[in-house]
C-alpha positions as CSV (number, residue, x, y, z in Angstrom):
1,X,106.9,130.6,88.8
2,X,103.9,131.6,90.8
3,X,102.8,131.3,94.6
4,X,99.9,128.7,93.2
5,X,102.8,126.6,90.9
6,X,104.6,126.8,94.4
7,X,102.1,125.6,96.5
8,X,101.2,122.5,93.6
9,X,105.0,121.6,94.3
10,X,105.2,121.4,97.8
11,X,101.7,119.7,97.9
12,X,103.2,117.1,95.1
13,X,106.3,116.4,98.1
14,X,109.8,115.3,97.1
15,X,110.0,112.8,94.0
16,X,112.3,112.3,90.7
17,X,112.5,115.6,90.1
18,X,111.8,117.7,93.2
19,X,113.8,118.4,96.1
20,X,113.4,120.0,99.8
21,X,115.8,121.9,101.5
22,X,115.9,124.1,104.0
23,X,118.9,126.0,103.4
24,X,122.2,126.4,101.5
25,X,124.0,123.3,103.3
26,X,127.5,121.4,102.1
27,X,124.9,118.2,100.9
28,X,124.2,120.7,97.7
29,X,126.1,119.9,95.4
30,X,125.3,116.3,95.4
31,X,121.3,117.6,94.6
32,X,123.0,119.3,91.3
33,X,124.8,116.4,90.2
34,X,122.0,113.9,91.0
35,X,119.3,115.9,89.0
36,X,121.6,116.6,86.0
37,X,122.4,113.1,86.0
38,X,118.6,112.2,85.8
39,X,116.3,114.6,84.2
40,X,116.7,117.7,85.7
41,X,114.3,119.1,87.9
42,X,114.1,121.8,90.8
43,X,115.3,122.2,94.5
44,X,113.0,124.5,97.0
45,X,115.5,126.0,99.4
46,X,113.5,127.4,102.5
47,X,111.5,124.1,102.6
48,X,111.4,121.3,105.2
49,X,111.6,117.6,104.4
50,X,107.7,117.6,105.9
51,X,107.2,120.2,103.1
52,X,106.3,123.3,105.8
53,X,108.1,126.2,104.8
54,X,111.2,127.7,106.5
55,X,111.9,130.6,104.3
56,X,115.1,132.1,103.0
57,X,116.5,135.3,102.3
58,X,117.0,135.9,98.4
59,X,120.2,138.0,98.1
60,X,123.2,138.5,95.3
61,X,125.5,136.3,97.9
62,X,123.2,133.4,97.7
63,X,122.9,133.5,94.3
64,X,126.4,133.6,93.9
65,X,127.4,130.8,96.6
66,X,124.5,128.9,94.0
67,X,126.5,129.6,91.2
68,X,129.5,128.6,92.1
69,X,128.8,125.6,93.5
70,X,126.8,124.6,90.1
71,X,130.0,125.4,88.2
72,X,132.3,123.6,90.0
73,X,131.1,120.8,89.3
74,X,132.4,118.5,86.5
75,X,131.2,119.6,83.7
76,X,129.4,122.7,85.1
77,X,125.9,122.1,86.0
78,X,123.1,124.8,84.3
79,X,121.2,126.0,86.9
80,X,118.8,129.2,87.2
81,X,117.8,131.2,90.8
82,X,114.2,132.6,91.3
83,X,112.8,133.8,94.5
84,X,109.2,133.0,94.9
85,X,107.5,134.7,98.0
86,X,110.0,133.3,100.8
87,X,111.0,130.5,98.8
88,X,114.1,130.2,96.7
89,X,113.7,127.9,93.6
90,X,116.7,126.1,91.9
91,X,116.1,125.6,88.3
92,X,118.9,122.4,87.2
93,X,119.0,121.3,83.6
94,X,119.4,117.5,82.7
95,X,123.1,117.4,81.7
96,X,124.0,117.0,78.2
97,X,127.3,115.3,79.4
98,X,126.8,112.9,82.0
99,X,127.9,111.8,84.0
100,X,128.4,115.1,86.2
101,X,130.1,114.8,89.6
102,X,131.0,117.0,92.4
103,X,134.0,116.8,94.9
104,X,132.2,114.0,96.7
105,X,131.7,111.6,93.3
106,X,128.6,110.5,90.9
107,X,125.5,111.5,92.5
108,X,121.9,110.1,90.5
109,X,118.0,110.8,91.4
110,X,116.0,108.0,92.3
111,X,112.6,108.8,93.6
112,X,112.7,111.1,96.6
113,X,116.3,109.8,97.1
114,X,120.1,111.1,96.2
115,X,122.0,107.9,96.2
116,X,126.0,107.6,95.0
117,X,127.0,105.7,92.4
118,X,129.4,102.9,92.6
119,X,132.1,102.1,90.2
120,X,129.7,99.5,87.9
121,X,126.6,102.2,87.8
122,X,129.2,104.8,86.7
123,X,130.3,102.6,84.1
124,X,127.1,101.6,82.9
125,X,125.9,105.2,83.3
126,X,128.9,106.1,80.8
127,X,127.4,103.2,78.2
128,X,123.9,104.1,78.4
129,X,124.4,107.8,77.4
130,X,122.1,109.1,75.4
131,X,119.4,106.0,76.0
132,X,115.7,107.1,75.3
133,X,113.6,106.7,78.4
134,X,110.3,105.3,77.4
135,X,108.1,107.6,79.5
136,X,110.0,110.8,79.3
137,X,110.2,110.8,75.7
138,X,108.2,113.4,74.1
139,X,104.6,112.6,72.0
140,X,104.3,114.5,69.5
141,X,101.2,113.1,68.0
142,X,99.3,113.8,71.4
143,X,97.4,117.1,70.6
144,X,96.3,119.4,74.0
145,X,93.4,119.5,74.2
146,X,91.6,117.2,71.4
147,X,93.5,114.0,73.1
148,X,93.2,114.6,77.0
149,X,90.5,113.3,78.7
150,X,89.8,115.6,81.4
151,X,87.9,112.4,83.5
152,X,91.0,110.9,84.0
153,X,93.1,113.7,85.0
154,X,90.2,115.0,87.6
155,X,90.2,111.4,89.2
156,X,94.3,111.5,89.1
157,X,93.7,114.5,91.1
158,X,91.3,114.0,93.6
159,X,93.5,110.8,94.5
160,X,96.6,113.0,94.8
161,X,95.5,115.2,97.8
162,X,96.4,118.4,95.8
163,X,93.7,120.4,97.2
164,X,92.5,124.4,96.4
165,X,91.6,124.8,91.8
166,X,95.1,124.6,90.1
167,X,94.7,125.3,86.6
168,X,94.9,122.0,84.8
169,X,97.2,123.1,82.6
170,X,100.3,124.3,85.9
171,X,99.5,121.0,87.3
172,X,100.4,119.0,84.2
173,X,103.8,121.0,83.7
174,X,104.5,120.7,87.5
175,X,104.4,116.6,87.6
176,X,106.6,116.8,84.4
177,X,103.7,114.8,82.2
178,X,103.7,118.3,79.5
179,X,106.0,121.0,78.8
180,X,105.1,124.7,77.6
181,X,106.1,124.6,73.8
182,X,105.6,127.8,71.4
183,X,102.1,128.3,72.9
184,X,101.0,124.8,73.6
185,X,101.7,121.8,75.3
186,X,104.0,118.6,74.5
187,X,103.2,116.0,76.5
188,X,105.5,112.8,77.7
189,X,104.7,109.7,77.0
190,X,103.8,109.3,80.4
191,X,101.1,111.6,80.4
192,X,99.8,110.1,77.3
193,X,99.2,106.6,79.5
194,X,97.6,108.3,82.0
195,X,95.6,111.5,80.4
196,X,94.8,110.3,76.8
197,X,91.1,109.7,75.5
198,X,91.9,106.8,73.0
199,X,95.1,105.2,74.4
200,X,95.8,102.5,72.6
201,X,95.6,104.9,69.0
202,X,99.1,106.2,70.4
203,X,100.6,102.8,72.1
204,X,99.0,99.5,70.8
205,X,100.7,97.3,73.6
206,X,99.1,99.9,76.7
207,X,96.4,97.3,77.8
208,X,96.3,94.7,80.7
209,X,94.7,90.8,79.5
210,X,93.3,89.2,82.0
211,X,91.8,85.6,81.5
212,X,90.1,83.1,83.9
213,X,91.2,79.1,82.4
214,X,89.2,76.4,83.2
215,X,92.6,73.9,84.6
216,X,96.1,74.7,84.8
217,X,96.7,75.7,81.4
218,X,95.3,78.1,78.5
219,X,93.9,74.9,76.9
220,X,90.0,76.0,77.9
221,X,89.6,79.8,78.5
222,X,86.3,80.6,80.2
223,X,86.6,84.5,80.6
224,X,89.0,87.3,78.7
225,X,89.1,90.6,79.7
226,X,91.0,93.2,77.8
227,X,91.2,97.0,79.3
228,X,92.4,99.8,78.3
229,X,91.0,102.8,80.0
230,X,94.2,103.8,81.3
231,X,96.9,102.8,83.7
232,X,95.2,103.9,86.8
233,X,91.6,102.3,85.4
234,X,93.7,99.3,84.3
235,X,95.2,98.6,87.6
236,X,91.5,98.6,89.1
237,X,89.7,96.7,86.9
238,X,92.3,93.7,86.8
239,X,92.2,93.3,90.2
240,X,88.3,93.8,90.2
241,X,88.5,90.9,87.2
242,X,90.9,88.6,89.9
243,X,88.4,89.0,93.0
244,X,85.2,88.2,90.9
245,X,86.9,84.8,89.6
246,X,88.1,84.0,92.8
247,X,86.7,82.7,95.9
248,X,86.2,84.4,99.4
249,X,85.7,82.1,102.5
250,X,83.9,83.3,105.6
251,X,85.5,83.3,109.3
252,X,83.1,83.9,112.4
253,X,84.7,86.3,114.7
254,X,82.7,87.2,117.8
255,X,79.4,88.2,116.1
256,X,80.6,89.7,112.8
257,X,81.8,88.1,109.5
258,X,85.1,88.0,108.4
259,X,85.8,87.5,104.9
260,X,88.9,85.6,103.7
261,X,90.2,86.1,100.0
262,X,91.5,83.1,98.3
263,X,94.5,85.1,96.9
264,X,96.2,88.4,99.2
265,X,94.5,91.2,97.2
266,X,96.6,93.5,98.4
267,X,99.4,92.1,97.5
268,X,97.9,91.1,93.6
269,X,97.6,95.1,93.0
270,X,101.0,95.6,94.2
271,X,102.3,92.9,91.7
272,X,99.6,94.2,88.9
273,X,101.0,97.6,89.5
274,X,104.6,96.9,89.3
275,X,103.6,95.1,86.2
276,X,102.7,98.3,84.8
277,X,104.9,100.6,86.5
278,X,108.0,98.6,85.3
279,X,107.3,96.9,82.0
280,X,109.5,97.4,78.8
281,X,107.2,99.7,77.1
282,X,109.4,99.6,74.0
283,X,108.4,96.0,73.7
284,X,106.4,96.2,70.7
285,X,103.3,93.3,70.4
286,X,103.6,92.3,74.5
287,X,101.5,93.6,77.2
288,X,100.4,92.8,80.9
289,X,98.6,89.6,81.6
290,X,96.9,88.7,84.7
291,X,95.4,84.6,84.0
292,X,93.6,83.2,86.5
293,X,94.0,79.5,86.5
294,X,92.5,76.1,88.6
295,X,95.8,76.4,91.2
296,X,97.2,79.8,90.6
297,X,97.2,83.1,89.4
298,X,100.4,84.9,87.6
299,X,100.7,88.5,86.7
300,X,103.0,88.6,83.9
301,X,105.2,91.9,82.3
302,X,106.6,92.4,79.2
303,X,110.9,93.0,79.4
304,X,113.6,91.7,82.1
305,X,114.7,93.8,84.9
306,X,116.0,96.7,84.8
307,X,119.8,96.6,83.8
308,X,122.1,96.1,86.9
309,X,119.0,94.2,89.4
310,X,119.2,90.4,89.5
311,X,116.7,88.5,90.6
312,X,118.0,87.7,94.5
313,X,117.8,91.5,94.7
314,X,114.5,91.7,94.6
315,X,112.9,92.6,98.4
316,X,115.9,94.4,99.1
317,X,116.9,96.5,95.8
318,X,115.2,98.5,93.5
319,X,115.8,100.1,89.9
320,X,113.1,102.0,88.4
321,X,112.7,101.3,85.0
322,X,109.7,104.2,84.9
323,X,110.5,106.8,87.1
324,X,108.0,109.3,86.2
325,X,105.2,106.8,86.0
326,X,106.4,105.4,89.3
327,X,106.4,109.1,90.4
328,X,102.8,109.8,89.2
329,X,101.5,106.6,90.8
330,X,103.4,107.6,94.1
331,X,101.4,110.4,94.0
332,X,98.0,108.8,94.5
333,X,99.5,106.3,96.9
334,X,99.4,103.3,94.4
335,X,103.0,102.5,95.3
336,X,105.1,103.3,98.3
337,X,108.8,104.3,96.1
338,X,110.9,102.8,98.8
339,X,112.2,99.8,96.7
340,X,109.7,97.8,99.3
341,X,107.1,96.3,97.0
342,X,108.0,92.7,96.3
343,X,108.9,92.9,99.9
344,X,105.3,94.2,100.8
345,X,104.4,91.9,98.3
346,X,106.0,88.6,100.3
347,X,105.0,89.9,103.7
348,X,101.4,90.2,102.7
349,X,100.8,86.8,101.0
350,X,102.5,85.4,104.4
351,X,100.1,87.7,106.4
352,X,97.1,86.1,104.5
353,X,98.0,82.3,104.8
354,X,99.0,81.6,101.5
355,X,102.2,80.9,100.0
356,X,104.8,82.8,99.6
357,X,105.2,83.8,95.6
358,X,107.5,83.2,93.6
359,X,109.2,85.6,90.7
360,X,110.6,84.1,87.7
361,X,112.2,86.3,84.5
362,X,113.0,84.6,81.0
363,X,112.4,88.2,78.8
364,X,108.9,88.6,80.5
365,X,108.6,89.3,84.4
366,X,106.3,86.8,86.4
367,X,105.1,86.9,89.8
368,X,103.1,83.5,90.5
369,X,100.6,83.1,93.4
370,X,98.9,79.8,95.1
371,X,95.7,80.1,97.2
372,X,95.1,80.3,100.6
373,X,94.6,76.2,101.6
374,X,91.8,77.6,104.3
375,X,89.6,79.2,101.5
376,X,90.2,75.9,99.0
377,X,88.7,73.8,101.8
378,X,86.1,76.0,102.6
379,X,85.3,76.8,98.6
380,X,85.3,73.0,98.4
381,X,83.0,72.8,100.9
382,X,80.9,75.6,99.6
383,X,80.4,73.3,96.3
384,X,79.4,70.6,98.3
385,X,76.7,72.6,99.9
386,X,75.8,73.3,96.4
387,X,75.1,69.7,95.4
388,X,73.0,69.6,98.2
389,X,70.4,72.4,97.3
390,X,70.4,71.3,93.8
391,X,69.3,67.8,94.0
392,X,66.5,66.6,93.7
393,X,66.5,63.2,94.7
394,X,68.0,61.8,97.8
395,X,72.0,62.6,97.5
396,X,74.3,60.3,96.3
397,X,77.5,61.9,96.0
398,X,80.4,61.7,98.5
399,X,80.1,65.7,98.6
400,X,76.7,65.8,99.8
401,X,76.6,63.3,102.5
402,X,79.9,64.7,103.9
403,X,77.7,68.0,104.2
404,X,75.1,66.7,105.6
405,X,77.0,65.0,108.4
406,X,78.3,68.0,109.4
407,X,75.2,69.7,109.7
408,X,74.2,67.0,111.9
409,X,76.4,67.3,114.5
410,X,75.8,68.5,117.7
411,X,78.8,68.3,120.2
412,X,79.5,64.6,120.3
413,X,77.6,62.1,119.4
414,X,77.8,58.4,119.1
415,X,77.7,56.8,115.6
416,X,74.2,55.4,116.1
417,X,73.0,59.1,117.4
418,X,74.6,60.5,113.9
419,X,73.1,57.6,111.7
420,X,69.5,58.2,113.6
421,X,70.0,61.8,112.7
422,X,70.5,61.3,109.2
423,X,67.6,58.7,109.0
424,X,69.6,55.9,108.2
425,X,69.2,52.3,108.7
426,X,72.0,50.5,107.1
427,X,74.8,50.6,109.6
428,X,77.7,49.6,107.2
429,X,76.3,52.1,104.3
430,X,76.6,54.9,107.5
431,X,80.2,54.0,107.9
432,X,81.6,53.5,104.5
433,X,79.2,56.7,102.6
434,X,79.2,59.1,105.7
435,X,81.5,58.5,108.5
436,X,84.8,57.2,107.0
437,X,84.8,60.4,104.3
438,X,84.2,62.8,107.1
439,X,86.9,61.2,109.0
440,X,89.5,60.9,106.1
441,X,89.2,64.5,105.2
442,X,89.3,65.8,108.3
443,X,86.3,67.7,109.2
444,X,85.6,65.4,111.8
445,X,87.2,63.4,114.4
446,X,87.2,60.6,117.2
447,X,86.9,61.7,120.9
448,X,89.4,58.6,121.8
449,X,91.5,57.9,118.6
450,X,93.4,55.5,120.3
451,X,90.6,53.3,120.1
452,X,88.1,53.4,117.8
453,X,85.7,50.8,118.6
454,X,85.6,52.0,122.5
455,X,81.8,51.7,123.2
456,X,82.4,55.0,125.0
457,X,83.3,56.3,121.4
458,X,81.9,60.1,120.2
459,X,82.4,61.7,117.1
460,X,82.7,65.2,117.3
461,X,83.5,68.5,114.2
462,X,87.5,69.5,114.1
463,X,88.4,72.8,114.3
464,X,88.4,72.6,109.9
465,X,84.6,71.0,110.2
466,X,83.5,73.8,112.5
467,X,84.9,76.5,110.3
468,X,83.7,75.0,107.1
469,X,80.1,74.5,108.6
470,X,79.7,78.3,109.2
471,X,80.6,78.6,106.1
472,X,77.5,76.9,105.0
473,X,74.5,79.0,104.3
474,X,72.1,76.2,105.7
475,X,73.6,76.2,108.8
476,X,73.4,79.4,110.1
């Protein structure tokens, strides 16, 4: 390992496979056991958990103390010593017998986090041996460099923050998407979904659908989208597909306009990206939908969750199914890997006045979101004002005389003021086509409810009419 494979390391920060520490300390052991009991990987002694460098001293008694801690353990963990500058790097091999403890019990790496196992992970740990992890597995029909596309790994990179010219080919081996095989590289599956030119040729299911229906079914399907460019492309242009077939509603605050999604975006490309993140990717003939319908939208995924998560968990548990996809979208700050998301996820459709979602699973994963109510009003007013430009004639719908109430009113007015504004003469055709609609649906009310036929009686716009008439193009 070099100085420049050591600086791509500490700039990548602690993940699956990569550990901090600043020096030789009794919490050791628990690193070995937790990386040979997940994929292996490397610990930096002489670096801080803010990733600044603390140094060591390489000598024969550290490397020793090293190796006798590694064989204690049960069975003996492989590991391999090499100084680099002032930096001591611990090389651990996955375990070929797991699962591997240490005098303080099961250890296992998730994310940037040791964690001990209880009796049922043990257990299932002990079943599972051997399982093929979808995104670690190797590709071997991925060919460096006729497959990569070197477009997607240069915008991968510039999103990372790994800054200085790595060679492409150190930075690839140092996330753990490729390995250095008699001369060449084998790259992960993982790296194929993120790197490859022609994805789909090497995983038919690695696209996202995303469709727009007309009602709340898939009876009428005005739009369908399907992309493959990638998972970090993928990610974007679903949720580009979401906020053009969805509405925005505009808030006057101060002198500036404030605009008002009809779903939480933020929290949609969380949920799109968990989609991706944790899907079943040996789930042959299923991928990621994101449909758009007349009341909701749902992001569905292909597979259950992970084994050992139920479904109240979620918000305060986590079990990556992915963890070197999770680890690689860490990396350019697509996902937090605290376990947080649906969490984040809840919090942030609160924070944007919609309901809170809700998460179903049945063999696919589905996270189901309603609209903001203040955007629906204000998109429904929006079509109103839309009736209004396009006629022709003098309006006849409901719609357009509601609208053109509201653009009448000017503080409060009597209901002879508002019918001379409009230019009517029929009093009872006023009350029954204008007034009474406004009233009903609340965009305008009485200045004495108590009594409505009070000769001192004003009308005046509610706090829903005044939003929804800035809203209004006309009437600014």
């Amino acid at each position: 390992m070099t100085l420049d494979d050591l600086e791509i390391l500490i700039q990548e920060g602690e993940g699956t496979t990569l550990e901090f520490k600043e020096k030789l300390s009794a919490s050791f052991a628990r690193e070995l056991v937790a990386l040979a009991n997940a994929i292996g990987g490397k610990i930096l002694l002489g670096v801080r958990d803010d990733g600044t460098l603390s140094g060591v001293e390489d000598s024969n008694n550290l490397r020793a103390r090293i190796q006798d801690i590694a064989r204690n353990c049960d069975p003996p963990v492989q590991v391999h010593a090499e100084p680099v500058g002032t930096v001591v790097t611990v090389h651990v091999r996955e375990s070929a017998s797991k699962p591997v403890q240490c005098s303080d019990g099961f250890f296992l790496r998730q994310g940037a986090v040791t964690q001990k196992l209880n009796r049922d992970e043990i257990r299932d740990m002990f079943r599972l041996e051997g399982t093929v992890r979808f995104d670690l597995a190797p590709c071997p029909r991925f060919k460096y460099p006729n497959d990569f596309d070197r477009g997607k790994f240069d915008t991968w990179l510039g999103l990372s923050g790994i800054t200085g010219q790595p060679r492409v080919e150190d930075v690839l081996v140092n996330i753990g998407v490729a390995e250095r095989a008699n001369g060449t590289l084998l790259f992960r599956n993982a790296g194929v979904l993120f790197f490859a030119k022609n994805l789909r040729r090497f995983f038919p299911q690695a696209y996202i659908t995303c469709l727009l229906a007309r009602d709340t079914d898939k009876v009428h399907i005005l739009d369908r989208k399907d992309f493959d460019g990638g998972i970090v492309a993928d990610i974007e242009d679903a949720l580009r597909f979401v906020e053009r077939n969805t509405r925005t509603a505009y808030r006057i605050e101060g002198l500036r306009r404030k605009n008002i999604p009809e779903y939480p975006t933020n929290a949609l490309r969380e949920a799109i990206t968990n989609a991706v993140m944790h899907r079943d990717w040996f789930i042959d003939g299923a991928n990621v939908f994101v449909e758009i319908y007349a009341d909701r939208v749902e992001v569905v995924s292909p597979g259950s969750l992970p084994r050992g998560l139920l479904l109240t968990d979620l918000g305060s548990k986590s079990i990556r199914r992915n963890a070197l996809i999770a680890d690689l979208l860490h990396h350019i700050d697509f996902i937090e890997k605290a376990g947080t998301g649906i969490r984040r996820i809840r919090n942030e459709a609160r924070a944007r006045g919609c309901p809170e979602p809700v998460f179903e699973v049945n063999g696919f994963f589905t996270a189901t979101f309603r609209p903001n109510p203040e955007v629906r009003t204000s998109a429904d007013i929006r079509s109103m004002y839309d009736i209004t430009t396009e006629a022709t004639t003098e309006a006849t719908t409901e719609a357009t005389r509601v609208v053109r109430l509201l653009q009448a009113i000017s503080g409060e007015m009597t209901r002879q003021d508002l019918r001379n504004a409009l230019g009517l003469k029929n009093d009872e055709h006023f009350r029954k086509a204008y007034l009474l609609p406004a009233l009903q649906t609340g965009f305008i009310e009485m200045t004495i409810p108590d009594k409505p036929r009070s000769r001192y009686q004003r009308y005046r716009l509610t706090p829903k009419g005044h939003d929804s008439l800035w809203r209004i193009p006309e009437s600014r």
